[in-house]
C-alpha positions as CSV (number, residue, x, y, z in Angstrom):
1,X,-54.7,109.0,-47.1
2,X,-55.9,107.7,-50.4
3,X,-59.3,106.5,-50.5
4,X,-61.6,104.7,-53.5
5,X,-65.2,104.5,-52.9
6,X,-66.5,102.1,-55.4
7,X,-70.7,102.7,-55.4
8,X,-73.0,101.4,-57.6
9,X,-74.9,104.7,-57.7
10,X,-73.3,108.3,-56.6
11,X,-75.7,111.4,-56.8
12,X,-75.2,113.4,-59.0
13,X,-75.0,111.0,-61.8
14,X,-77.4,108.0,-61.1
15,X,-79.8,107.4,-58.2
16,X,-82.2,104.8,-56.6
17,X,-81.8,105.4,-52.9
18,X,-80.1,107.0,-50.1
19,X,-76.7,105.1,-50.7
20,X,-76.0,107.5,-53.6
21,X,-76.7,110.5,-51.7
22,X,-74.0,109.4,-49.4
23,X,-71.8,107.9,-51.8
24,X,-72.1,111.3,-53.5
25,X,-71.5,113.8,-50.4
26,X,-69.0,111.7,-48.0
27,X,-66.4,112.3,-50.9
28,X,-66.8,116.2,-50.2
29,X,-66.5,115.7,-46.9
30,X,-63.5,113.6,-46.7
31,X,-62.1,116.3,-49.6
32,X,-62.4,119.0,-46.9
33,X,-60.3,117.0,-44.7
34,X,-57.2,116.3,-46.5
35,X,-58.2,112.8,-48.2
36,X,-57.1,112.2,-52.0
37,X,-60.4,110.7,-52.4
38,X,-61.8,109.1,-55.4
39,X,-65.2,107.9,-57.1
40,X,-65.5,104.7,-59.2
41,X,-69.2,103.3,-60.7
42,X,-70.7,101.6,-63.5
43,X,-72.3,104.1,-66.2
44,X,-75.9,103.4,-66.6
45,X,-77.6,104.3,-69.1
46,X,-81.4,104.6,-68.0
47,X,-83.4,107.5,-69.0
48,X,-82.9,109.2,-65.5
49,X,-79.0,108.7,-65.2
50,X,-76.4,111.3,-66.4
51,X,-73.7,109.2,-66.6
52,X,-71.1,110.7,-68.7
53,X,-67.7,112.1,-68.9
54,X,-64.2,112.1,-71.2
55,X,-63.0,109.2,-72.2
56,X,-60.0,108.3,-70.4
57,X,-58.6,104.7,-71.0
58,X,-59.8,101.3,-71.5
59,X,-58.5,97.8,-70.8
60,X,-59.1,94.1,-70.4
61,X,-60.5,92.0,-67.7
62,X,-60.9,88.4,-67.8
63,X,-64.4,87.1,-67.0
64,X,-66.9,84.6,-67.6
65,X,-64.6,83.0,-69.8
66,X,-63.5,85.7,-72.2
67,X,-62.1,89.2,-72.2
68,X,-64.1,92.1,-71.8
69,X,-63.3,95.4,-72.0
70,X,-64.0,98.0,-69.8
71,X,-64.0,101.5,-70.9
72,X,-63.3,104.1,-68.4
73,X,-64.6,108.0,-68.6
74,X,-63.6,110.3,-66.4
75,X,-65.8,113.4,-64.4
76,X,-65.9,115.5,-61.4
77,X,-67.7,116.0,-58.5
78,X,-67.6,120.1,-57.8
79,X,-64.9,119.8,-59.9
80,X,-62.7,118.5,-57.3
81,X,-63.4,114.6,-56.7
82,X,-62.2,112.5,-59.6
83,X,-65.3,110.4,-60.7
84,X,-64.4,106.9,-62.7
85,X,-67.5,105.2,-64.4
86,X,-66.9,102.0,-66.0
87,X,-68.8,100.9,-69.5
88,X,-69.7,97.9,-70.6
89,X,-72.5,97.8,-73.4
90,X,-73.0,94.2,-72.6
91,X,-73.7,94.8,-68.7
92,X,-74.4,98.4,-68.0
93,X,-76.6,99.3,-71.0
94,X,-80.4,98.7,-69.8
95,X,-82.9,100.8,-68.9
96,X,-83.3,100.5,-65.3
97,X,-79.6,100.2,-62.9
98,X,-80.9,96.7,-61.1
99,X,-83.7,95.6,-62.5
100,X,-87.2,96.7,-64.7
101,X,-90.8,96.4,-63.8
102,X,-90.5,95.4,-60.3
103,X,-88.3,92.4,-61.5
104,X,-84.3,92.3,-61.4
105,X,-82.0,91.5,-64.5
106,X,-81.2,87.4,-64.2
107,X,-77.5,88.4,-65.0
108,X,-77.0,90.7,-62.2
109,X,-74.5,88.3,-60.4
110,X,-72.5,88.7,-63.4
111,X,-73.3,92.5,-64.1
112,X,-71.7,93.7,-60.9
113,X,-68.9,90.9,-60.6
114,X,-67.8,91.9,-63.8
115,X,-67.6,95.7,-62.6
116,X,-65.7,95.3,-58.9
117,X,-63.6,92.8,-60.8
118,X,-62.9,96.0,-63.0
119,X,-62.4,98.1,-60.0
120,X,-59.3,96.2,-59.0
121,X,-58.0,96.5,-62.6
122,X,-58.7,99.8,-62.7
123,X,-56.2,100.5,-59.9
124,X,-53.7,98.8,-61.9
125,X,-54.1,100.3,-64.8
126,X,-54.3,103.8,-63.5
127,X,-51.7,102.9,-60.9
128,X,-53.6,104.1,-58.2
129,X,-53.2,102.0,-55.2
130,X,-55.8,103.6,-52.7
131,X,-54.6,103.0,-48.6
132,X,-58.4,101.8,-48.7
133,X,-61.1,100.3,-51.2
134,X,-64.5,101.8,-49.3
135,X,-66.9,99.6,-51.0
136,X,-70.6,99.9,-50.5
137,X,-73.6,96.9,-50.3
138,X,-74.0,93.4,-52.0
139,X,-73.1,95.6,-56.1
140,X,-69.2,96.3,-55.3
141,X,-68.8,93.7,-52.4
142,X,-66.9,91.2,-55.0
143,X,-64.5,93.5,-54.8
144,X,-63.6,92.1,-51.4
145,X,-63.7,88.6,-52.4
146,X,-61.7,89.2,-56.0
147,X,-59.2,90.8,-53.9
148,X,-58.4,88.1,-51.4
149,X,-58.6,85.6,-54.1
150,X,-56.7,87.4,-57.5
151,X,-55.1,90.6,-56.0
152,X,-53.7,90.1,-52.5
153,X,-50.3,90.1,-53.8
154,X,-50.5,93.0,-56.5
155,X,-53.0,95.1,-54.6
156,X,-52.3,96.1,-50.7
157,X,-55.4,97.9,-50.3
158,X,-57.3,97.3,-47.0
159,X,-61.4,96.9,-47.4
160,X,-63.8,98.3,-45.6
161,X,-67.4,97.5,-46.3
162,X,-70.0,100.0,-45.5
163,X,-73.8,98.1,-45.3
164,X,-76.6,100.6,-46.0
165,X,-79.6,97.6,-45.8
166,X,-78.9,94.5,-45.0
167,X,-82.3,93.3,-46.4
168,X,-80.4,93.4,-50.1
169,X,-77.5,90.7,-50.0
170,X,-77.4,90.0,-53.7
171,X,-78.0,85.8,-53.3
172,X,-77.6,83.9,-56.3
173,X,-77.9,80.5,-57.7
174,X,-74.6,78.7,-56.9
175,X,-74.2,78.2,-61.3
176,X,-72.9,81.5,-61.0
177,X,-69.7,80.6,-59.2
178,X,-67.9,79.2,-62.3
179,X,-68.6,82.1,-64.5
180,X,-67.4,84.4,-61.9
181,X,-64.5,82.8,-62.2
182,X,-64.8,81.4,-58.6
183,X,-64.0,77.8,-57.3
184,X,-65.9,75.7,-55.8
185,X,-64.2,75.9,-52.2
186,X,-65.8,79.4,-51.9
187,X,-69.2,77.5,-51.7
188,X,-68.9,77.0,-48.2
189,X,-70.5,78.5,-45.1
190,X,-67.8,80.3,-43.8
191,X,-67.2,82.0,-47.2
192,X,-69.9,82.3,-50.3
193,X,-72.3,80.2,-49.1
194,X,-76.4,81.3,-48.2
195,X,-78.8,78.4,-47.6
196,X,-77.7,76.6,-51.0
197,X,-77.2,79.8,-52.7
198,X,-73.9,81.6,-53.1
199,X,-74.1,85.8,-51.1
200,X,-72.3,88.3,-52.5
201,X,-72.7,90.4,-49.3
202,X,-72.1,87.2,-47.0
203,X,-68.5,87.4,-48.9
204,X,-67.9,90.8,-48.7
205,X,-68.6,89.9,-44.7
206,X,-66.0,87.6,-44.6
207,X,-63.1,88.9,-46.5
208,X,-63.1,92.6,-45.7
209,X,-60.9,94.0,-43.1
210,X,-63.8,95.9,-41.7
211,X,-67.6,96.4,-41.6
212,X,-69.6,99.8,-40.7
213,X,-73.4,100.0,-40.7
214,X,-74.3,103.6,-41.2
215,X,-75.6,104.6,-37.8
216,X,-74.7,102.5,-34.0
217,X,-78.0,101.1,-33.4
218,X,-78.5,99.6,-36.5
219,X,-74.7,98.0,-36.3
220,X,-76.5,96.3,-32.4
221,X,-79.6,95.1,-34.6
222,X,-78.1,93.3,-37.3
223,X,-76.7,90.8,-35.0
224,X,-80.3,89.8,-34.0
225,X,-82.3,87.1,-35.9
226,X,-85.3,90.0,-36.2
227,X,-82.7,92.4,-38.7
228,X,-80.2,90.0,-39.2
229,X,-81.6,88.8,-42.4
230,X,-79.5,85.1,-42.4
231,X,-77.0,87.1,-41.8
232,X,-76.9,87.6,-37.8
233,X,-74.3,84.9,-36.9
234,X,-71.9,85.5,-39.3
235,X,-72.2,89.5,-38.3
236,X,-72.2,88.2,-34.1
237,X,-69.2,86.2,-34.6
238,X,-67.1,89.3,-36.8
239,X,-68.0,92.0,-34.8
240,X,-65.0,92.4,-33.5
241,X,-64.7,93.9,-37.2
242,X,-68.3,96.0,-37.1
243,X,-68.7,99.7,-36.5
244,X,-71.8,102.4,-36.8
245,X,-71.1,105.2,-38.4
246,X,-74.4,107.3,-38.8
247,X,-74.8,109.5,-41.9
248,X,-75.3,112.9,-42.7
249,X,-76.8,115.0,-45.0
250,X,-75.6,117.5,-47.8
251,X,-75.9,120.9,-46.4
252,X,-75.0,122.2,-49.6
253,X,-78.2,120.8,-50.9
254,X,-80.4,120.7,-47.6
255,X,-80.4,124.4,-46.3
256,X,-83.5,126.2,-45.5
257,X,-81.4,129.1,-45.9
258,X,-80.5,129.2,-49.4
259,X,-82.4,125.9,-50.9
260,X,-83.6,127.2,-54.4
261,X,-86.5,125.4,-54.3
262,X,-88.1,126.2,-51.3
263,X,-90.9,129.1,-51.4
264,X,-89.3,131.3,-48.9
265,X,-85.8,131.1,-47.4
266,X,-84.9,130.9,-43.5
267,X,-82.8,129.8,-40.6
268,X,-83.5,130.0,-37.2
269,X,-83.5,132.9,-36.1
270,X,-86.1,133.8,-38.9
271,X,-88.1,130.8,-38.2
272,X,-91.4,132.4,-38.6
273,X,-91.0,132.7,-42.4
274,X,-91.2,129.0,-42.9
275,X,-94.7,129.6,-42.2
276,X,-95.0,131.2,-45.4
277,X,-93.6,127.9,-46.8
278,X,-96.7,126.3,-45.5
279,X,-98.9,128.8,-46.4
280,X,-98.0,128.2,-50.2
281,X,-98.4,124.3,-49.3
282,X,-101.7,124.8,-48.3
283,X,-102.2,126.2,-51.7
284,X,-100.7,123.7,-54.0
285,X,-102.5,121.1,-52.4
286,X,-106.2,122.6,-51.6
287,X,-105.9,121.5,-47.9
288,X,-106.6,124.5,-45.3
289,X,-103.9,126.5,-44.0
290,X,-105.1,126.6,-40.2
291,X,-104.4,123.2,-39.9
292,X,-101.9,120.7,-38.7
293,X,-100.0,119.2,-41.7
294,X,-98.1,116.1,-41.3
295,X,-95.9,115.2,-44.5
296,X,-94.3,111.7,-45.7
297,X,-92.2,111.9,-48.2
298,X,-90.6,107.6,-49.0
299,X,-90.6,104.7,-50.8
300,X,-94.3,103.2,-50.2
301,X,-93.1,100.3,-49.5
302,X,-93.4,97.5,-46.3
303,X,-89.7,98.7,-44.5
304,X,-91.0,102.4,-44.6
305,X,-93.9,100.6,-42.1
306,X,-97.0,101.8,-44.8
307,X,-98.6,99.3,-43.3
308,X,-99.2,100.5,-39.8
309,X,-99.1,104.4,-41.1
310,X,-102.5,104.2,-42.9
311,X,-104.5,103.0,-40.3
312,X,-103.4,105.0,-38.3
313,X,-103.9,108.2,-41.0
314,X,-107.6,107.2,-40.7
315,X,-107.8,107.1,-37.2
316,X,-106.3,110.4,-36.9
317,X,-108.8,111.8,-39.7
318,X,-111.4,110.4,-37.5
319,X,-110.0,111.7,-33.9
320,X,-108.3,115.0,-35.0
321,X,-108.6,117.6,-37.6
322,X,-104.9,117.0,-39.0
323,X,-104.0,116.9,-42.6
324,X,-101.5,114.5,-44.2
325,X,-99.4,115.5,-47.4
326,X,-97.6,112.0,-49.1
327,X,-95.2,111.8,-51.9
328,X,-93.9,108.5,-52.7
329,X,-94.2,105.2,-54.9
330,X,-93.5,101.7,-54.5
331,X,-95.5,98.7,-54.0
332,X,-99.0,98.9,-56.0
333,X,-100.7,97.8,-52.9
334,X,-99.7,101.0,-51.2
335,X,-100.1,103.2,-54.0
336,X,-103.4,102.7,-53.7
337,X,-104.6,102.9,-50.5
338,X,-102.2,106.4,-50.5
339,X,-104.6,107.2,-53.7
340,X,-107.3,106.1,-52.3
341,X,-107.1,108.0,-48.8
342,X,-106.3,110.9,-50.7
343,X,-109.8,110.9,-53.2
344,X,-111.7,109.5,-49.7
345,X,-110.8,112.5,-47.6
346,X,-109.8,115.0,-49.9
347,X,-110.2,117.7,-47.9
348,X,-107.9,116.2,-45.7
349,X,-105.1,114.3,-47.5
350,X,-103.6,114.8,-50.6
351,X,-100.7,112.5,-52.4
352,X,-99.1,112.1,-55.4
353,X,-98.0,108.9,-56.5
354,X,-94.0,109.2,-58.0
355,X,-91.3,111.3,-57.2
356,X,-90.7,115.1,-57.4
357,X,-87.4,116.3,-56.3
358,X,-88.6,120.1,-55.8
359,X,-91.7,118.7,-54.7
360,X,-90.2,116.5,-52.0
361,X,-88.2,120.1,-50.9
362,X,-91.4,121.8,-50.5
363,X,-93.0,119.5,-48.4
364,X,-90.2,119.0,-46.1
365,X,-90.8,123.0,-45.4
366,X,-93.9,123.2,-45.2
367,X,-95.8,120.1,-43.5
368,X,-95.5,120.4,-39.5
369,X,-94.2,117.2,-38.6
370,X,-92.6,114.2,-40.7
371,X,-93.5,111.1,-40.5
372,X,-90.9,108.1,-40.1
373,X,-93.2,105.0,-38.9
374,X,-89.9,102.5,-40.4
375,X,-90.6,98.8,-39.8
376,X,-86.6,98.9,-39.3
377,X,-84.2,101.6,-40.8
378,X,-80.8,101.3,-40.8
379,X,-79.9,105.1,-40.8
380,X,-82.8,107.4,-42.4
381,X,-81.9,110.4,-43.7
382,X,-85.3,112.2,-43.9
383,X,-85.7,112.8,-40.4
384,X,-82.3,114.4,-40.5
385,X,-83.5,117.0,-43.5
386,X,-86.9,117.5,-41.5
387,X,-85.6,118.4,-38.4
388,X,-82.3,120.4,-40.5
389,X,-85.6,122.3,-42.0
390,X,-87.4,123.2,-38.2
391,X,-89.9,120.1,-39.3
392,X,-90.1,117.9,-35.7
393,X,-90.3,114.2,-36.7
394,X,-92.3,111.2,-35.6
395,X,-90.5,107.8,-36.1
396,X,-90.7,104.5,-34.7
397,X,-87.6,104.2,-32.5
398,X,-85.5,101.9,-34.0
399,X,-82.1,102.0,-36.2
400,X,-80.4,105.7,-37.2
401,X,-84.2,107.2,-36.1
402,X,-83.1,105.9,-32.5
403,X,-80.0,107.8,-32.9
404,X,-81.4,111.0,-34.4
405,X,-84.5,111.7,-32.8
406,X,-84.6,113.0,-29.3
407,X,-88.4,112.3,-27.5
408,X,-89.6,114.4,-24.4
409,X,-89.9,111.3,-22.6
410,X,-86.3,109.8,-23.0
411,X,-83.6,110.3,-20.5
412,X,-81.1,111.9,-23.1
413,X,-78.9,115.2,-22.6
414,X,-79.9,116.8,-25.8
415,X,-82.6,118.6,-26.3
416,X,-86.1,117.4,-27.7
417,X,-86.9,117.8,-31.3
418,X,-89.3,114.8,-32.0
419,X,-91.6,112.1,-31.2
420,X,-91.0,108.4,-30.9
421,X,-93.1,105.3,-30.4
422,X,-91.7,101.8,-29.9
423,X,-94.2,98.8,-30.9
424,X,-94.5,98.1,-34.4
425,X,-98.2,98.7,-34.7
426,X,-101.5,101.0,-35.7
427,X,-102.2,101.8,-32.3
428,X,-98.7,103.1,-31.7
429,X,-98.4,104.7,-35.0
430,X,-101.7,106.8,-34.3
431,X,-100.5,107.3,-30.3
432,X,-97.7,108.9,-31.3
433,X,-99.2,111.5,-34.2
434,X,-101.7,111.8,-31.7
435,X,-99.6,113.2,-29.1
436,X,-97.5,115.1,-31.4
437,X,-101.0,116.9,-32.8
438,X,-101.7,117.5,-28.8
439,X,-98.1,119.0,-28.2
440,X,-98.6,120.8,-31.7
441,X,-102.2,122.5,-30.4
442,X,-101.8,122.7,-26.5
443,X,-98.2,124.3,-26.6
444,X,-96.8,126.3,-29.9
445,X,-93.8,127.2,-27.9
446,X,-92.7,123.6,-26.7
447,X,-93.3,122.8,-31.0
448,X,-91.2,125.8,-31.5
449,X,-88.1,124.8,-29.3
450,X,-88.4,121.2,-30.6
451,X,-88.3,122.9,-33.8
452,X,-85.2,124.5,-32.9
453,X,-83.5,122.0,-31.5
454,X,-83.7,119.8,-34.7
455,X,-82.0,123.5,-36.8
456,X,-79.4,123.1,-34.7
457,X,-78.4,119.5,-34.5
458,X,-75.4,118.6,-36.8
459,X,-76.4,116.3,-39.4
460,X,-73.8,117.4,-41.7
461,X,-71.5,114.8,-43.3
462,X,-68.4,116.3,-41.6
463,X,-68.4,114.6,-38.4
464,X,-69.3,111.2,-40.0
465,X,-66.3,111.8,-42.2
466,X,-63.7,112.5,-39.1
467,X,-65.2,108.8,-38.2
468,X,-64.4,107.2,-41.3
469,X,-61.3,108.5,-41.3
470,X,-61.0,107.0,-37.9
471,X,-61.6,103.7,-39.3
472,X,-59.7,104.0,-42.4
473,X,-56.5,104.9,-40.6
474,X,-57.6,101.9,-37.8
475,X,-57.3,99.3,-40.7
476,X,-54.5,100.4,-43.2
477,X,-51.7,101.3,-40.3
């Protein structure tokens, strides 16, 4: 089975969000199991990318109404999964991978339908015909639609498209169409066409030969008007096509047991040391030890439900003597109500605003629960690394956090390792910390086995990669 997944950003090398986490473990995974799997991705060059390898070859690819070149270098994940990043000075050398300043590049239509246009060249060129192109989100779904319209003949790749959010679609203004090379019968509503705008996604919908969301409720949601997005019908009337496939996690990097940037190492049956995790905690931040620390660590932004979470912080600060540990940025609005809660109650809550990769490690460890209050979340990975860290979760129960999260009160066969809450609101939000804080004081050894529970739930990416191999041998027999 050969496999190309074509990303648009693949931890280790360049990162905004979780889909380069999984674009950058799945290929381990599916390496474990036999795949000749492969890496392909534009090479950024912002200050926080490390996009770089040997120069392997270079070639042509007609667009926008001239040739340009794409230069391919070549690198290694572990030193066993080819990486392929494509350059382009003209398209791929800014500062930020999407956009700067809260504001995307005008020419990203063109940006990344000039690089999947290069992924199909590239398999030409390298003569590497993969049984499937596993392209990921609205930056590599022209590969879909080049395919079907240039490369059907020349190319006999299946497609599978994996949606990580469907709130980004990558619409543009129908101008583009022309200078993607595109004609005008792809402006139509069964194809291209989004409310007078043409949708990259929308054709990647369309033309690929299937469609996974990355966890099962979240492939049920997007088929309702509420986290459909636009994009509901189109996704009702394919999903004969649609599939969840919930992520996992990179136990090579999330272990409590031998994570090098944790205080103190542990599993679980030496749980008690990751008390000495929050011990240090308590230090770094000032707050007291002898409390009950909940910890958020998220884009502060209006999907990750910020909204309803401070509120609800206050009432808790008001009602119990919790504390509250945030790392995050994202919209200004939120970063400074976070601030602001933090120099209001600092003896209670403290936050930085950014991101801190050991940082983010060491609150996972040492906070008591994790919060998770998503508005919507189509898989979540940080309740998986809480609960893979003995940290018992509180989400709101929707998406992969429905799927992940076990509550006391649910009819499930698994064990409890969480708390969930249903209504987007305040009142829920705070009803749910509420009762985790009572669980967390009334009964330390009910915490402990939900504690437990989460240790020994698999998140690791190697059952989700047994599923994708599922699908991948489902569409290219």
């Amino acid at each position: 089975m050969k496999v190309l997944i074509v990303s648009s950003e693949v931890v280790p090398f360049a990162k905004t969000g979780g889909l380069a986490d999984v674009a950058g473990a799945l290929p381990k995974a599916l390496k474990a199991k036999g795949v000749d799997v492969r890496v392909v991705m534009p090479k950024h060059d912002c200050p926080n990318c490390k996009c770089e390898g040997e120069y392997l070859t270079h070639f042509g690819v007609e667009f926008d109404g001239r040739t340009e070149t794409a230069v391919v270098l070549e690198t290694s994940i572990d030193g066993k999964i080819p990486v392929y990043i494509i350059d382009n000075k003209n398209f791929f050398s800014r500062p930020g991978l999407y956009g700067e300043s809260g504001k995307d590049y005008d020419d990203n239509a063109l940006r990344f339908g000039f690089f999947s246009k290069a992924v199909l060249e590239l398999c030409l060129n390298m003569d590497f015909i993969p049984d499937v192109l596993h392209i990921n989100d609205w930056q590599s779904a022209m590969v879909a639609v080049y395919k079907k319209v240039f490369y059907e003949d020349k190319i006999s790749s299946k497609v599978l498209l994996t949606i990580h959010n469907l709130q980004y679609q990558g619409v543009f203004d129908p101008l583009f169409l022309p200078r993607l090379g595109l004609g005008w019968d792809l402006f139509d509503m069964e194809k291209l066409e989004f409310y007078g705008k043409i949708n990259f996604l929308k054709g990647a919908i369309v033309f690929s030969d299937a469609i996974n969301t990355v966890s099962p409720t979240y492939a049920k949601e997007i088929q309702t008007p509420e986290f459909g997005y636009g994009l509901d019908g189109i996704l009702k009337h394919l999903n004969y096509k649609l599939y969840g496939i919930l992520n996992g996690i990179d136990y090579d990097v999330w272990n409590p047991k031998t994570d090098p940037l944790i205080w103190e190492n542990y599993d679980v049956q030496t749980l008690e040391k990751k008390q000495i995790n929050k011990k240090e905690l308590a230090k770094y931040t000032n707050l007291p030890e002898n409390r009950m620390f909940f910890g958020l660590v998220s884009r502060l932004v209006d999907q990750k439900g910020l909204d309803i979470l401070i509120p609800a912080v206050k009432e808790m600060i008001k009602y119990t003597d919790a504390c509250f540990v945030f790392l995050g940025s994202g919209q200004p609005e939120y970063e400074e109500e976070v601030a602001k809660l933090s120099k209001e109650f600092s003896d209670r809550v403290w936050a930085k605003i950014g991101y801190d990769n050991e940082l983010a490690h060491k609150i996972y460890v040492g906070v008591d629960a994790f919060l998770v209050p998503s508005k919507f979340e189509p898989c979540g990975l940080t309740q998986m690394i809480s609960m893979r860290y003995g940290t018992p979760p509180v989400v709101r129960n929707t998406g992969g956090l429905a799927d992940t999260v076990v509550d006391p009160n649910e009819d499930r066969p698994e064990a409890p390792c969480g708390i969930k809450f249903d209504d987007y609101t305040a009142h829920a939000c705070f009803a749910a910390m509420k009762r985790a804080y009572e669980i967390y004081t009334s009964s330390p050894s009910t915490w402990r086995d939900w504690m437990t529970a989460g240790m020994r739930k698999d998140f690791s990416f190697s059952s989700s990669a047994e599923e994708y191999i599922k699908l991948y041998k489902k569409i290219s027999s």
